[in-house]
C-alpha distance (Angstrom), angle and dihedral (degrees) to the residues before:
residue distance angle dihedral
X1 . . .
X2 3.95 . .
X3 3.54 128.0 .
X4 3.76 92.1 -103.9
X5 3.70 96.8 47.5
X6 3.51 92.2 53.8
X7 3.96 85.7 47.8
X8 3.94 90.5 60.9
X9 3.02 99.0 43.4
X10 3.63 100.8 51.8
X11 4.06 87.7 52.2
X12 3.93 86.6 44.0
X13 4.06 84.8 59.8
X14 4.00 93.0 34.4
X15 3.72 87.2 57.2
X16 3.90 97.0 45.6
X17 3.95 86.0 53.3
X18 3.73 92.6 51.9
X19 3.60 89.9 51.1
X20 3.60 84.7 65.1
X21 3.83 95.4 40.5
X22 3.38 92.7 41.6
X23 3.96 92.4 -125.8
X24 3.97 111.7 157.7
X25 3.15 142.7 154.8
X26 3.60 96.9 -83.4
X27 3.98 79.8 59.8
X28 3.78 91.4 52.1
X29 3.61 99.0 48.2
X30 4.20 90.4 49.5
X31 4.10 86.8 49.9
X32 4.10 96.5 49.8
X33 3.97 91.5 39.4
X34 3.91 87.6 52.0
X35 3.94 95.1 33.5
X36 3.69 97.5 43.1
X37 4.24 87.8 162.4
X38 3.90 92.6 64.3
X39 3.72 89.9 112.1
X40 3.63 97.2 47.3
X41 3.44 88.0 52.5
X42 3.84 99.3 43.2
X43 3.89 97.7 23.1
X44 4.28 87.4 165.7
X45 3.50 86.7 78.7
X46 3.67 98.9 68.8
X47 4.08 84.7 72.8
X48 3.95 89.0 52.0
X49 4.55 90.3 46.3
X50 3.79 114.9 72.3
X51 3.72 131.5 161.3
X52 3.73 134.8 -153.0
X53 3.78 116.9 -90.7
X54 3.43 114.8 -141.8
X55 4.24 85.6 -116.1
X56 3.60 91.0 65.9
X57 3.47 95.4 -103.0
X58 4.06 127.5 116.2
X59 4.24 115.4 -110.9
X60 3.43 124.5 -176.7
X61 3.47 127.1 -110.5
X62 3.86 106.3 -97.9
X63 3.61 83.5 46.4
X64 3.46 89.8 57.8
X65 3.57 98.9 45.0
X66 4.02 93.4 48.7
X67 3.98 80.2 49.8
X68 4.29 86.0 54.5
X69 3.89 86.8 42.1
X70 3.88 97.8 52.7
X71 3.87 89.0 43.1
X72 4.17 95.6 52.6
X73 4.53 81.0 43.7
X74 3.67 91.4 59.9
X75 3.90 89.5 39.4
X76 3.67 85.2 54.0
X77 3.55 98.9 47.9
X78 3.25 95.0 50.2
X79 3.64 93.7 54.4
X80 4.03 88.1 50.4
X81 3.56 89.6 51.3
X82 4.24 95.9 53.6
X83 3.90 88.3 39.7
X84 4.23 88.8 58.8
X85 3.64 94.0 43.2
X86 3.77 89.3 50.9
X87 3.41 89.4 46.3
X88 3.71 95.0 51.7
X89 4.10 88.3 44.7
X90 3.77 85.9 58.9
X91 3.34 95.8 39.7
X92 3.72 94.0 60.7
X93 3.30 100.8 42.1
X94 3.78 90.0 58.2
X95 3.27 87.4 61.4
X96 3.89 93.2 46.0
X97 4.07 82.9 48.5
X98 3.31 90.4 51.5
X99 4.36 98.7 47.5
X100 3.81 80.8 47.3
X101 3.71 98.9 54.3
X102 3.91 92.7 44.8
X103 3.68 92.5 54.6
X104 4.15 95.2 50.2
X105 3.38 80.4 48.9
X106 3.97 95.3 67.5
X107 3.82 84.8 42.3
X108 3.68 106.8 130.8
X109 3.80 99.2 177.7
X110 3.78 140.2 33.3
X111 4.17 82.4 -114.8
X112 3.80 98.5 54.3
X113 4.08 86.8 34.8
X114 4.28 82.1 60.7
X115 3.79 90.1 40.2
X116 4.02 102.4 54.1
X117 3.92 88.6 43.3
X118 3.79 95.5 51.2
X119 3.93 93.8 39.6
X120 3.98 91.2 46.3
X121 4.04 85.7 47.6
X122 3.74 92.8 61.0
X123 3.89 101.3 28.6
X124 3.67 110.8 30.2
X125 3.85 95.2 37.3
X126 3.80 100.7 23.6
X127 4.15 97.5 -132.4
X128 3.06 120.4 163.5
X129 3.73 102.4 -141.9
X130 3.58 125.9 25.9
X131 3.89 135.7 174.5
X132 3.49 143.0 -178.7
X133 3.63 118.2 -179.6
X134 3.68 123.8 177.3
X135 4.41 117.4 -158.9
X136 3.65 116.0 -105.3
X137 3.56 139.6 163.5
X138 3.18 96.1 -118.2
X139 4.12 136.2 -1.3
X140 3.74 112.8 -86.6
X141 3.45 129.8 -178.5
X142 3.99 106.0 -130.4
X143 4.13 106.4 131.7
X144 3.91 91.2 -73.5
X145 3.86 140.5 70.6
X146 3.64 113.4 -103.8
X147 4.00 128.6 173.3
X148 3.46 142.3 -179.3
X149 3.58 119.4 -103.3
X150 3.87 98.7 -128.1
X151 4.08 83.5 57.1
X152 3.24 100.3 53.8
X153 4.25 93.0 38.9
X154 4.02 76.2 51.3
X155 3.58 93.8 53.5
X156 3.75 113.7 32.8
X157 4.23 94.0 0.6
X158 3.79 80.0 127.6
X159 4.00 95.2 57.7
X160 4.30 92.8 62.6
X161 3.64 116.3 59.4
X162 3.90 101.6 165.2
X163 3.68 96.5 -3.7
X164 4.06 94.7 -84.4
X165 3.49 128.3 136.8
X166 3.79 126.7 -75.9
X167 3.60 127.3 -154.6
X168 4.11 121.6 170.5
X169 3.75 143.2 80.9
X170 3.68 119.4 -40.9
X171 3.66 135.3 -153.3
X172 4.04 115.1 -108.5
X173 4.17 86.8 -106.8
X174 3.60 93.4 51.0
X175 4.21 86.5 42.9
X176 3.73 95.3 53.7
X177 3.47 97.7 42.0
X178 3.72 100.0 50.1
X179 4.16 95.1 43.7
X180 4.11 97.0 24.6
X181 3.59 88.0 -131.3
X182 4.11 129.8 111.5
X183 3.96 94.6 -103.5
X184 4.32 108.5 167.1
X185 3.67 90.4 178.3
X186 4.10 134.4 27.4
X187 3.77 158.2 87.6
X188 3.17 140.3 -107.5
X189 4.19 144.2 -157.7
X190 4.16 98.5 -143.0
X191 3.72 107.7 -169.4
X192 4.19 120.5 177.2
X193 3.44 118.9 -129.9
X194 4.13 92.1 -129.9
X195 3.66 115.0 -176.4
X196 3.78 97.9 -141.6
X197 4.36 85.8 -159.4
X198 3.37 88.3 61.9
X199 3.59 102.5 53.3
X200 3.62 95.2 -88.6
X201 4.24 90.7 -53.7
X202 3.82 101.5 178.5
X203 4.17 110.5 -133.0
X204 3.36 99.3 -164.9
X205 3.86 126.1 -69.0
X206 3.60 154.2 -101.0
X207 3.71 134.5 -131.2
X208 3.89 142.6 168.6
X209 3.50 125.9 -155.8
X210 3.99 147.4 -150.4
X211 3.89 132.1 -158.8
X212 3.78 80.5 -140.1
X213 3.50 116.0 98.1
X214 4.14 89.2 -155.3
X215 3.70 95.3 41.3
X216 4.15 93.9 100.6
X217 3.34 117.6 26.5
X218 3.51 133.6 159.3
X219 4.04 88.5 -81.4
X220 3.29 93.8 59.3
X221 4.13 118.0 109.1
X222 3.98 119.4 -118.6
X223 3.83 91.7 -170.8
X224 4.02 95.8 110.7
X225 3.66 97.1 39.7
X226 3.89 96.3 39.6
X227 4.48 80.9 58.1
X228 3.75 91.8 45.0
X229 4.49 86.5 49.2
X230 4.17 79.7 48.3
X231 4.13 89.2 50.3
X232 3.62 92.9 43.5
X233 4.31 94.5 48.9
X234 3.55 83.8 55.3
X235 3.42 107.7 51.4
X236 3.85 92.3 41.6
X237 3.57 85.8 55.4
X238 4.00 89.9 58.0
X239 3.38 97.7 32.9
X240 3.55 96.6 47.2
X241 4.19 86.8 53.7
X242 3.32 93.3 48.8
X243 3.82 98.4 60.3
X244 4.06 98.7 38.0
């Protein structure tokens, strides 16, 4: 008799026993989860166990666990390798952040104040829309942009529900409001410029832009723009003394 007909027939008689013993593979699982050395201790089984390979054809176990191994590797690699480029994102736009903050700092007017931020916006960061609008009531032409609140509740009211940030895909109204520019597509990052003294009084607000519709999302991070909206309340609040 050949090696393999002696193989099925001793599982033909192990599984008749078991019927009597009531072993299954319920049983088995239990023992291996709770026995998790078997192998080690029995390592010739490992050339009786083989699992289906997704070709059709029959592997052994330790292939199939280097196969599981390799998988999880690449898995894990490819996690490494979106954690470092995240890192390096953040990393640079620290360092943007902190260029940004510098400059506002030497701001001696509410004019140059709007004039770093917008130039930094589109050089420094590279967005392609940017916006800082500061509440008044009504539109005056003094070097910065300046609106009155019921316009801007009128046209993006919808956007600020309890002055927090917004970050997602706009409609073309909202788009060419906000940046002034004829955008069809986009999204924005929308952050309030809240000052905190003032129980949380919004000033106006800031915003940067993409011509891709994915760009922000909800996933996306205000952290750097919500400390540039904190830079900004301050400085108004300085500037703003210092010419009344």
């Amino acid at each position: 008799m050949s090696a393999s007909k002696k193989r099925e027939a001793a599982v033909k008689i192990a599984a008749e026993q078991n019927s009597d013993t009531g072993l299954n593979d319920e049983n088995v699982r239990e023992y291996l989860k709770n026995h998790d050395d078997f192998l080690q201790r029995y390592p010739d089984m490992l050339d009786y166990l083989h699992v289906s390979h997704a070709s059709g054809s029959a592997i052994s176990l330790v292939e199939k666990q280097v196969s599981v191994l390799r998988e999880r590797n690449t898995e894990i690699r490819q996690r490494l390798k979106t954690l470092t480029a995240n890192a390096k994102d953040n990393d640079m736009l620290y360092e943007q952040t902190r260029a940004l903050v510098l400059k506002l700092l030497d701001a001696d007017s509410v004019e140059a104040l709007y004039s770093i931020f917008m130039a930094s916006m589109k050089d420094d960061f590279q967005a392609d829309f940017a916006s800082l609008i500061l509440y008044a009531d009504t539109s005056k032409n003094e070097g910065w942009r300046t609106e009155p609140r019921a316009v801007v509740k009128k046209q993006i009211g919808s956007l600020f529900r309890g002055h927090k940030p917004v970050c997602g895909t706009l409609r073309t109204q909202e788009l060419n409001f906000l940046f002034a520019e004829e955008a069809e597509i986009g999204s924005a990052a929308i952050m309030p410029l809240a000052d905190k003294s003032a129980e949380g009084e919004s000033l106006g607000l800031i915003a940067v832009g993409s011509a891709n519709a994915n760009h922000y999302s909800n996933a996306v991070g205000t952290l750097f723009l919500s400390h540039i909206a904190d830079v900004v309340v301050k400085l108004l609040a300085r500037l703003n003394s210092e010419r009344d």
